[in-house]
KOLGU-4560 file (N, C-alpha, C; in nm, 3 decimals, padded with zeros to 5 digits):
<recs>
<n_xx: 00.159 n_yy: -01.435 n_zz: 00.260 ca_xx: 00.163 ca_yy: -01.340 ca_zz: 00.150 c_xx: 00.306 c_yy: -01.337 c_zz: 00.096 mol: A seq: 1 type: UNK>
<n_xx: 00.298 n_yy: -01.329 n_zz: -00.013 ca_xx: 00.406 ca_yy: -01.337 ca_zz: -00.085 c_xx: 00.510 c_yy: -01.177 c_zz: -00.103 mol: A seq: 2 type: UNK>
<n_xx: 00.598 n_yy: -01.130 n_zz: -00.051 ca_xx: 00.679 ca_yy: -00.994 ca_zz: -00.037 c_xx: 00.776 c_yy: -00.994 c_zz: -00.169 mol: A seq: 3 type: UNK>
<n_xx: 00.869 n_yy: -01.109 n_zz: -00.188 ca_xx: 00.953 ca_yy: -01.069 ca_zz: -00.320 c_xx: 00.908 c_yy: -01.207 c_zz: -00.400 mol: A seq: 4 type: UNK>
<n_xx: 00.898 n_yy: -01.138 n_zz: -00.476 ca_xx: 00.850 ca_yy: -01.251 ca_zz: -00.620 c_xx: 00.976 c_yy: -01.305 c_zz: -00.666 mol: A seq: 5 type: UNK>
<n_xx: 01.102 n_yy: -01.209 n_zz: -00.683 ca_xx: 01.242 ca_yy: -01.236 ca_zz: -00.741 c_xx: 01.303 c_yy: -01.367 c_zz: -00.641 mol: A seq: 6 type: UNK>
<n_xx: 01.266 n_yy: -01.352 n_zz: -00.522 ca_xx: 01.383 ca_yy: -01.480 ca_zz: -00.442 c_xx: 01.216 c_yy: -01.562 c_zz: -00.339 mol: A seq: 7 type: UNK>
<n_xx: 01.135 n_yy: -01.576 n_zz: -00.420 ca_xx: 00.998 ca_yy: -01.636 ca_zz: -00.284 c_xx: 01.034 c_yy: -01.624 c_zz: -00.169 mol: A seq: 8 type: UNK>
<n_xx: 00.998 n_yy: -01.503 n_zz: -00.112 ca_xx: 01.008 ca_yy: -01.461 ca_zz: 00.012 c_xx: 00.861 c_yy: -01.457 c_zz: 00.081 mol: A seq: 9 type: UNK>
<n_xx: 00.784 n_yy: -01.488 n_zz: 00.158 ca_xx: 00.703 ca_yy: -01.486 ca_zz: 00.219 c_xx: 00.688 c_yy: -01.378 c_zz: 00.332 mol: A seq: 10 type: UNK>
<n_xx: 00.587 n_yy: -01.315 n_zz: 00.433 ca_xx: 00.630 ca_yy: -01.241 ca_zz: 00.534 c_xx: 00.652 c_yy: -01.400 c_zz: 00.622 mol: A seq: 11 type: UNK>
<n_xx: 00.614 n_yy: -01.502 n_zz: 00.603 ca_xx: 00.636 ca_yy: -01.612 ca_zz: 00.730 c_xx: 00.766 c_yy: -01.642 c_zz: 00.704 mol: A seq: 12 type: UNK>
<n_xx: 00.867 n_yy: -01.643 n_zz: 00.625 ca_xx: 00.990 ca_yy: -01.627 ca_zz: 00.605 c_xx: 01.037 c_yy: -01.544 c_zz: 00.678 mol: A seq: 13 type: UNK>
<n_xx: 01.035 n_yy: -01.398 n_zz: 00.646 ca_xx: 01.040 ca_yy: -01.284 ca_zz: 00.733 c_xx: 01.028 c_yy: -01.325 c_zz: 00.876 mol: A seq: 14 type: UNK>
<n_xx: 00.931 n_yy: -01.348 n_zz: 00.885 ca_xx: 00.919 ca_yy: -01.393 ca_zz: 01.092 c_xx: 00.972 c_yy: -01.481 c_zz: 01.105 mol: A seq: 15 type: UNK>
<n_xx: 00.957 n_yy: -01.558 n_zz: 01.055 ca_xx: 01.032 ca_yy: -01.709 ca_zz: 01.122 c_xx: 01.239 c_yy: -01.637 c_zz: 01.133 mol: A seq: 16 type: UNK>
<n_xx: 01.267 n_yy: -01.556 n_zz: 01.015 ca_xx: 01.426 ca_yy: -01.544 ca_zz: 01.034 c_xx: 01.442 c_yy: -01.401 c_zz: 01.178 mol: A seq: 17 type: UNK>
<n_xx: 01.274 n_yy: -01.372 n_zz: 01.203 ca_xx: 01.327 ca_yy: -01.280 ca_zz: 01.332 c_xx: 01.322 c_yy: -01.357 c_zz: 01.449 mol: A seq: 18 type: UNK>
<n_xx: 01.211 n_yy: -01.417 n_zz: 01.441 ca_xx: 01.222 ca_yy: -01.557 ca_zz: 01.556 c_xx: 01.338 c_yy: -01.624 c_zz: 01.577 mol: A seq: 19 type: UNK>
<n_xx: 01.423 n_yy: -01.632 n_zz: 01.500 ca_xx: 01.554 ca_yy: -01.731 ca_zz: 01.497 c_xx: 01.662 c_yy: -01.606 c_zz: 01.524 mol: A seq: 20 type: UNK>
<n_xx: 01.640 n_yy: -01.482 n_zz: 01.509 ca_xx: 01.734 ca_yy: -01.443 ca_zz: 01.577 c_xx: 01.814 c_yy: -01.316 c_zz: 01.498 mol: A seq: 21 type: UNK>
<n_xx: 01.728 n_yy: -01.295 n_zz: 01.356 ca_xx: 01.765 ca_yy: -01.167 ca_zz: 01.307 c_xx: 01.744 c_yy: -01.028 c_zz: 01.313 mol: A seq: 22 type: UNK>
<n_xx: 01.847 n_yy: -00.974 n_zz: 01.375 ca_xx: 01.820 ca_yy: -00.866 ca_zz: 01.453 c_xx: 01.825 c_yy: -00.749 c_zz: 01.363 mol: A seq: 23 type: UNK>
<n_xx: 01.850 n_yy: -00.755 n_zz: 01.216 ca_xx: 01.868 ca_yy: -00.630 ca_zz: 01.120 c_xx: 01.831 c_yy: -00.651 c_zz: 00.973 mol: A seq: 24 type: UNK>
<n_xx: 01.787 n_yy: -00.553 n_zz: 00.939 ca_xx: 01.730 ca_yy: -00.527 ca_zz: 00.783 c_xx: 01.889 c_yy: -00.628 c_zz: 00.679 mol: A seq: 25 type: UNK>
<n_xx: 01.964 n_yy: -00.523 n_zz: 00.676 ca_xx: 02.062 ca_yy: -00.611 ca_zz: 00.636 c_xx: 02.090 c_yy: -00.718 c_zz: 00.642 mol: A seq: 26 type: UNK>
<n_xx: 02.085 n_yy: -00.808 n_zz: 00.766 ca_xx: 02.099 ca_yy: -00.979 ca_zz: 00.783 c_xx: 02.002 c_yy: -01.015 c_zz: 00.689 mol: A seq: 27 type: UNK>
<n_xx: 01.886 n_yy: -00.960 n_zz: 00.738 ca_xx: 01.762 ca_yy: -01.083 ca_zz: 00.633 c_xx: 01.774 c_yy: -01.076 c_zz: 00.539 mol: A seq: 28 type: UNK>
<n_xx: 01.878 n_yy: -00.957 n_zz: 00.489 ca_xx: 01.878 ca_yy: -00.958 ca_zz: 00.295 c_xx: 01.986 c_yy: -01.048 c_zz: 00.255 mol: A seq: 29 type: UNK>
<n_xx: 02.109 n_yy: -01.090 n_zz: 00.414 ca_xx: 02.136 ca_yy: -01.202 ca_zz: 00.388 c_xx: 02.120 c_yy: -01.316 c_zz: 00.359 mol: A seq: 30 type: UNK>
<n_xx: 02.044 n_yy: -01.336 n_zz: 00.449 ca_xx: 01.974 ca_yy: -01.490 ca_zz: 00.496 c_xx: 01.910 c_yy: -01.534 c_zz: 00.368 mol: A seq: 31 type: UNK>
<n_xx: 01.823 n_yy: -01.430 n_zz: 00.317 ca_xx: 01.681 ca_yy: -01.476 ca_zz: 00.233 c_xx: 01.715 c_yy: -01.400 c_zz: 00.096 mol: A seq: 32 type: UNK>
<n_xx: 01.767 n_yy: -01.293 n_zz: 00.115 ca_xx: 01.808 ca_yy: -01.144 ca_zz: -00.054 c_xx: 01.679 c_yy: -01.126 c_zz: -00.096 mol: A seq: 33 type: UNK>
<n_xx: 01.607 n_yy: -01.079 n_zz: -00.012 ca_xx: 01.499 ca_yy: -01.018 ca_zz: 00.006 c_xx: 01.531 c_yy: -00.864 c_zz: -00.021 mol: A seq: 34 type: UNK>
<n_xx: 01.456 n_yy: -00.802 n_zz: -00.128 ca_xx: 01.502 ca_yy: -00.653 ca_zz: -00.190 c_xx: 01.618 c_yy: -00.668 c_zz: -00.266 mol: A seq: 35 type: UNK>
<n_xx: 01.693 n_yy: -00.755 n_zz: -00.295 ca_xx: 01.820 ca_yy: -00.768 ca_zz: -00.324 c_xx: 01.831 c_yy: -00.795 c_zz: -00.529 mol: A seq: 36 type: UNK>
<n_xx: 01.682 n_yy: -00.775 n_zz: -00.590 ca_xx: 01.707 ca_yy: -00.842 ca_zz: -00.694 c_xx: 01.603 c_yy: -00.698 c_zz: -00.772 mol: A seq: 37 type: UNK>
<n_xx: 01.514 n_yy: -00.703 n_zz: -00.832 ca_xx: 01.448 ca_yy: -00.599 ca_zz: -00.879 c_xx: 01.432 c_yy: -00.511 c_zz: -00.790 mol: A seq: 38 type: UNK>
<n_xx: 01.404 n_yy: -00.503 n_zz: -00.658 ca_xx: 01.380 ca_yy: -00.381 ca_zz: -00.549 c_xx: 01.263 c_yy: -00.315 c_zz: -00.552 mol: A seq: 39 type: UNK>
<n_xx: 01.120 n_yy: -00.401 n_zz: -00.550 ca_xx: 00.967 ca_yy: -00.324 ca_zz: -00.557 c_xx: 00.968 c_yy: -00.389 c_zz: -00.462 mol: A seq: 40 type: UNK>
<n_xx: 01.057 n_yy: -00.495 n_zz: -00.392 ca_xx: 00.956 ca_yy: -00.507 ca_zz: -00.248 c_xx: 01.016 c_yy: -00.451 c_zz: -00.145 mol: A seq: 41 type: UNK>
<n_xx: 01.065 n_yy: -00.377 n_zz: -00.143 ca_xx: 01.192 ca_yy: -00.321 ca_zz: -00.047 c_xx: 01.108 c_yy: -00.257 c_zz: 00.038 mol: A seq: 42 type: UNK>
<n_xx: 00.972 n_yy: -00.171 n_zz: 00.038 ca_xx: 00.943 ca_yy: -00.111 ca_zz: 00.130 c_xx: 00.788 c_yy: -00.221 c_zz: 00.218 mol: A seq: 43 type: UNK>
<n_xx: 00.771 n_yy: -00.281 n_zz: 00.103 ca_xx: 00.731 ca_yy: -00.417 ca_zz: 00.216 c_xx: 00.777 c_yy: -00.489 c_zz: 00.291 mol: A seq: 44 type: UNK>
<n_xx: 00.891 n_yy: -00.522 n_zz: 00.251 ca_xx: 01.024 ca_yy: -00.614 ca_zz: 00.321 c_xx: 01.043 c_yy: -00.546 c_zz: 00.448 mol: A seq: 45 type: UNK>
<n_xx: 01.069 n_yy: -00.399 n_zz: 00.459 ca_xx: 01.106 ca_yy: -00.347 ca_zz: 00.573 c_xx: 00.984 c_yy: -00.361 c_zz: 00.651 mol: A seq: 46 type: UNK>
<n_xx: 00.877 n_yy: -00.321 n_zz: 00.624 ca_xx: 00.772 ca_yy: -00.286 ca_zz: 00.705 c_xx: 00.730 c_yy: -00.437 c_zz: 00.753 mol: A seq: 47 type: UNK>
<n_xx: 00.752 n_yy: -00.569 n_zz: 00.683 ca_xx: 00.746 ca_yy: -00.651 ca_zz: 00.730 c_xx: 00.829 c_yy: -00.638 c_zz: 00.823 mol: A seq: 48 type: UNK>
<n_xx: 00.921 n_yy: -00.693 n_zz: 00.833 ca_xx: 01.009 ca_yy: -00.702 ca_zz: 00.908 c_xx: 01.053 c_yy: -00.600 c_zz: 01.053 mol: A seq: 49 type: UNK>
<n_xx: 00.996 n_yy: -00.481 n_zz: 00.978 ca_xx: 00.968 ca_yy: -00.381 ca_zz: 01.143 c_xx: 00.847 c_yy: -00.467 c_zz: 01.195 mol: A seq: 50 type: UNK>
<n_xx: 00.779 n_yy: -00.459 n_zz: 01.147 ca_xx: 00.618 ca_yy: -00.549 ca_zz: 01.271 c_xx: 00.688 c_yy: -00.650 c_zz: 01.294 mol: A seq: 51 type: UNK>
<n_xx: 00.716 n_yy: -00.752 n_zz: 01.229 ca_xx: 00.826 ca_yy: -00.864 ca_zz: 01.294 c_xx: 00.880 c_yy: -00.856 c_zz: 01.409 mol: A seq: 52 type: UNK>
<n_xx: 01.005 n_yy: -00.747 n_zz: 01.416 ca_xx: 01.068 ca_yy: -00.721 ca_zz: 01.472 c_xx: 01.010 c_yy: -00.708 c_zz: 01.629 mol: A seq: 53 type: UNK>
<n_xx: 00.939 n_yy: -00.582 n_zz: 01.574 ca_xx: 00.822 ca_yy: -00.528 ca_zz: 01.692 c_xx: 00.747 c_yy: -00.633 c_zz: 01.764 mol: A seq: 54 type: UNK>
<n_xx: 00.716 n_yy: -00.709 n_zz: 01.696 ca_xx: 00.597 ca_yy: -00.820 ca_zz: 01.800 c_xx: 00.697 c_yy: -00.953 c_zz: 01.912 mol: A seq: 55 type: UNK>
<n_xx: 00.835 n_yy: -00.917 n_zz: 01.879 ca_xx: 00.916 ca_yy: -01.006 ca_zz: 01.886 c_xx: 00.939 c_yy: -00.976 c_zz: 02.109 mol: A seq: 56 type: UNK>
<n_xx: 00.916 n_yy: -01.067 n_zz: 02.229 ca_xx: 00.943 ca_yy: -00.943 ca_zz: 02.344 c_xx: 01.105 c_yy: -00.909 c_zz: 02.345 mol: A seq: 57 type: UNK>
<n_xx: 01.178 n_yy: -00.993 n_zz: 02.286 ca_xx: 01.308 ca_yy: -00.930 ca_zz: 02.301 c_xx: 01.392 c_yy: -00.870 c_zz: 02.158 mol: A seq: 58 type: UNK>
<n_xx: 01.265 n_yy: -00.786 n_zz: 02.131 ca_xx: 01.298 ca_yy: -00.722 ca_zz: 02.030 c_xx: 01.400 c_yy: -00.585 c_zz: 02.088 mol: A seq: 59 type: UNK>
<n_xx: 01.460 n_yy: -00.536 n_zz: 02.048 ca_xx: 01.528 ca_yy: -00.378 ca_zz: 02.074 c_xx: 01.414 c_yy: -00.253 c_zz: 02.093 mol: A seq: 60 type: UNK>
<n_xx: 01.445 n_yy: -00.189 n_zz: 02.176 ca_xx: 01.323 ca_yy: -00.092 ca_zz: 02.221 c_xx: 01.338 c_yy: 00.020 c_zz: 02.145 mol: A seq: 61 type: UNK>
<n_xx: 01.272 n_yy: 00.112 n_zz: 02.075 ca_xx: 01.285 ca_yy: 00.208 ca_zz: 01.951 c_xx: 01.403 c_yy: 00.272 c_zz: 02.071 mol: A seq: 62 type: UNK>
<n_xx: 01.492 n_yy: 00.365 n_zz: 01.974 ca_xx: 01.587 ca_yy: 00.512 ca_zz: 02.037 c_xx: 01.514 c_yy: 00.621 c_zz: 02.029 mol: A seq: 63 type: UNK>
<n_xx: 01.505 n_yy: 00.714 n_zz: 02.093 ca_xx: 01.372 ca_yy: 00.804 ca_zz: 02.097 c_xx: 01.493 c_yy: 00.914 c_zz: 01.963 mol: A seq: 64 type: UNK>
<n_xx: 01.415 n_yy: 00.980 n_zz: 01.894 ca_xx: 01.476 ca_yy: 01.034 ca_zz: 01.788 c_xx: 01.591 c_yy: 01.140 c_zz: 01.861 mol: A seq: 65 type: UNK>
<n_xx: 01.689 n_yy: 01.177 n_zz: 01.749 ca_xx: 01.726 ca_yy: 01.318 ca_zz: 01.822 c_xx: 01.687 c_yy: 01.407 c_zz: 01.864 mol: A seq: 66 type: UNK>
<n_xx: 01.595 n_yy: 01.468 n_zz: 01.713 ca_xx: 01.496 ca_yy: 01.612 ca_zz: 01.724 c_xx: 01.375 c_yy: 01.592 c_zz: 01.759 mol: A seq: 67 type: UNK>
<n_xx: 01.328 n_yy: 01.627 n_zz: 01.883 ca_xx: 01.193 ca_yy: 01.596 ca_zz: 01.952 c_xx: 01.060 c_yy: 01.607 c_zz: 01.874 mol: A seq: 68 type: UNK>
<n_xx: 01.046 n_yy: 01.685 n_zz: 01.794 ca_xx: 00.943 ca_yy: 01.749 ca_zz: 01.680 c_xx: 00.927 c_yy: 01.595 c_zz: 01.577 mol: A seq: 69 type: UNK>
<n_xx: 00.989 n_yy: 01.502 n_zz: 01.563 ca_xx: 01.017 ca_yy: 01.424 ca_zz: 01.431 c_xx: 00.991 c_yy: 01.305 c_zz: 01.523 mol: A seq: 70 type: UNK>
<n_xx: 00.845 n_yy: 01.196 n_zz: 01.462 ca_xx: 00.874 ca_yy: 01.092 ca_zz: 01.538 c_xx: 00.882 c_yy: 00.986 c_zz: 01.487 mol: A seq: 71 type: UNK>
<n_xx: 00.944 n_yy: 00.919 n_zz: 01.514 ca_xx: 01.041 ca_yy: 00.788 ca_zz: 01.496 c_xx: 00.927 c_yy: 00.678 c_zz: 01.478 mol: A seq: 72 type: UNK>
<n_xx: 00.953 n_yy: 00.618 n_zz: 01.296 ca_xx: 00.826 ca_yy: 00.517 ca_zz: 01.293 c_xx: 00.761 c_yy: 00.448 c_zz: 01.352 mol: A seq: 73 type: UNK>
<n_xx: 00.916 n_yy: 00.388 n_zz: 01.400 ca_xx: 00.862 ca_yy: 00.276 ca_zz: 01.486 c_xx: 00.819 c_yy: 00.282 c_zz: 01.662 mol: A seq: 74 type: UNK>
<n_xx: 00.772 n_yy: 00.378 n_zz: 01.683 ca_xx: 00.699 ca_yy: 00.453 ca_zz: 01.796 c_xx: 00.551 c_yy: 00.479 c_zz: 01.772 mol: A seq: 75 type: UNK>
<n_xx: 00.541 n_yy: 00.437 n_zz: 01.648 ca_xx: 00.380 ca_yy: 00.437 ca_zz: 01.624 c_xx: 00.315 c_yy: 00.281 c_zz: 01.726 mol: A seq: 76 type: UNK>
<n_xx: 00.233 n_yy: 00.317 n_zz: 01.685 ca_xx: 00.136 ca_yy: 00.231 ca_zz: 01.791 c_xx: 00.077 c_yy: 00.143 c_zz: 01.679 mol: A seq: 77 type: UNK>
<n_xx: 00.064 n_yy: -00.010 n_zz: 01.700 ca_xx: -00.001 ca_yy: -00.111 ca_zz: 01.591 c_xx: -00.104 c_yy: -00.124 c_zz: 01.669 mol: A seq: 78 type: UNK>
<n_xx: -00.220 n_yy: -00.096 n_zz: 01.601 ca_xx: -00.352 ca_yy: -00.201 ca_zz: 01.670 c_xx: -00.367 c_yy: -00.328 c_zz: 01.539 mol: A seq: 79 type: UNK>
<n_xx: -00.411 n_yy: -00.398 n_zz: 01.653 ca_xx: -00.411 ca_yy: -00.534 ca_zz: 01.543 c_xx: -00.588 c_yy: -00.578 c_zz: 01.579 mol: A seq: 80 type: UNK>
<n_xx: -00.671 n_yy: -00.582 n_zz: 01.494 ca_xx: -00.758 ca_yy: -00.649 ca_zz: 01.481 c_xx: -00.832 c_yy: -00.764 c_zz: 01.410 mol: A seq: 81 type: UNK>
<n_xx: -00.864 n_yy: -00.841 n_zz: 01.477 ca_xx: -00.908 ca_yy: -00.961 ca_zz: 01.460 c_xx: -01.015 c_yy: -00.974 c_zz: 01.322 mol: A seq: 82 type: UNK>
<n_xx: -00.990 n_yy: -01.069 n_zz: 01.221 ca_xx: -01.067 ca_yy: -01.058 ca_zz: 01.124 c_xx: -01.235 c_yy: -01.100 c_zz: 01.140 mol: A seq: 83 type: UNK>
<n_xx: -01.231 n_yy: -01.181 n_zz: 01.241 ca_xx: -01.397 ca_yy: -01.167 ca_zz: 01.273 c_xx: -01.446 c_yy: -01.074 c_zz: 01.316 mol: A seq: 84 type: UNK>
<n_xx: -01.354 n_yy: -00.973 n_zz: 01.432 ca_xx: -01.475 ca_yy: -00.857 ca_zz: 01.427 c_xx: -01.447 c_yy: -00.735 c_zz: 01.332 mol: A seq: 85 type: UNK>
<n_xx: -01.386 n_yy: -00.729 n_zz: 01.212 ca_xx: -01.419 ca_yy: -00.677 ca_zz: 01.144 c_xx: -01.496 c_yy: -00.703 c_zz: 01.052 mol: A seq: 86 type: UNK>
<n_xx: -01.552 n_yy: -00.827 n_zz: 00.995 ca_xx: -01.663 ca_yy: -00.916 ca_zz: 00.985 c_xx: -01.797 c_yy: -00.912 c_zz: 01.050 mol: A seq: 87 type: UNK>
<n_xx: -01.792 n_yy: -00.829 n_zz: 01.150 ca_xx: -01.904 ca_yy: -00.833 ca_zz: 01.286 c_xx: -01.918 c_yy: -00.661 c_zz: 01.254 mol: A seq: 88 type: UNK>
<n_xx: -01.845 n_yy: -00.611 n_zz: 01.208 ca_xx: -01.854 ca_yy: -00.444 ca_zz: 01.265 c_xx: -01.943 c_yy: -00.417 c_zz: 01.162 mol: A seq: 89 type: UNK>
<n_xx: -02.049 n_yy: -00.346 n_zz: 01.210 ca_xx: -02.150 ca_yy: -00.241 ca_zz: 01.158 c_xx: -02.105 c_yy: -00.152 c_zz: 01.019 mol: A seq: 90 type: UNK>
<n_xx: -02.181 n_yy: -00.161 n_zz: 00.923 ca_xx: -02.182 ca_yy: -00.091 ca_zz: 00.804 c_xx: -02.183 c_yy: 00.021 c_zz: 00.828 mol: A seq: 91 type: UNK>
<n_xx: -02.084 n_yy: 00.160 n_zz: 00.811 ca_xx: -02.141 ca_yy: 00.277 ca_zz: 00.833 c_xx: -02.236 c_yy: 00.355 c_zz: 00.727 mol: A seq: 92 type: UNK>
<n_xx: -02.354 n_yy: 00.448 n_zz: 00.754 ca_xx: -02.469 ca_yy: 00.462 ca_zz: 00.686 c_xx: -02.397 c_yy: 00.574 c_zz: 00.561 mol: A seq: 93 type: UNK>
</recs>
């Protein structure tokens, strides 16, 4: 899928520069200037790049927030499902 139209950024761009070793929002806008030109993909770019990040095992482990009440995005939980069984799953009536 295509994330910035301004510099062809791909999300497999995106992964491949966390796979290799980019550890921050900022680097990849180095690497690639991803968000760096009109700025509509900026909140895809990140969210790419957080799941990126996230699926990565030696990714950085979230910091638990300051204020206990407020929780920290990336402490959400991804379920990832497979496109055949959502293909398989029952019509609801």
């Amino acid at each position: 899928m295509i994330v910035c139209v301004c510099h062809r950024v791909s999300d497999r761009d995106i992964e491949r520069e966390v796979r290799h070793g980019c550890h921050s929002f900022d680097e990849l806008q180095d690497e690639l200037r991803v968000g760096t030109a009109c700025g509509s993909c900026l909140e895809c770019a990140r969210d790419t790049f957080d799941v990126a990040r996230a699926c990565r095992p030696d990714a950085a482990v979230p910091v638990a927030p300051a204020h206990p009440t407020v929780a920290h995005p990336a402490s959400r939980e991804i379920h990832v499902i497979p496109l055949g069984a959502i293909a398989r799953a029952p019509l609801a009536a």
